[in-house]
C-alpha angles and dihedrals in degrees: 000000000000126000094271087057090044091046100050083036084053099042100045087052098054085044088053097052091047087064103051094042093053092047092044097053137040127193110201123182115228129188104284125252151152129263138138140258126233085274091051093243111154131250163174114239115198114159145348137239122226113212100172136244088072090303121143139174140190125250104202137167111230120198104224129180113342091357092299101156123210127184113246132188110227123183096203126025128176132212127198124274122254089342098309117174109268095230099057099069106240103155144166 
């Protein structure tokens, strides 16, 4: 095999995993809000992934150390009841 063979191999199967990847998974923006994690760690949720076979996931926004905010993926996420202050802890 010379370096044209390896190239075109190379590149077919990159082209090939793309493809897959972008068919298998789909990234949707929401209207933003807070909830909370499992740990009850507060966020920012902002979108969901679709990952197929009724499979989706969170996209969320965590505050970290000195309001640094990182995005998350988060398969559950939980919002107050009937308004409910955040901060109180009335899930589900």
């Amino acid at each position: 095999m010379n370096s044209e063979d390896t190239y075109e191999a190379v590149r077919a199967g990159v082209a090939e995993a793309l493809e897959k990847a972008e068919s298998s998974r789909r990234i949707m923006r929401i209207a933003d809000f807070d909830a909370v994690d499992d740990d009850d760690a507060p966020l920012r949720v902002v979108g969901i992934v679709d990952h197929g076979e009724d499979e989706l996931s969170f996209i969320c926004l965590a505050t970290v150390e000195d309001g640094e905010m990182s995005p998350v993926i988060r398969g559950s996420v939980y919002r107050p009841v009937n308004g409910s202050d955040i901060k109180h802890n009335n899930w589900r």
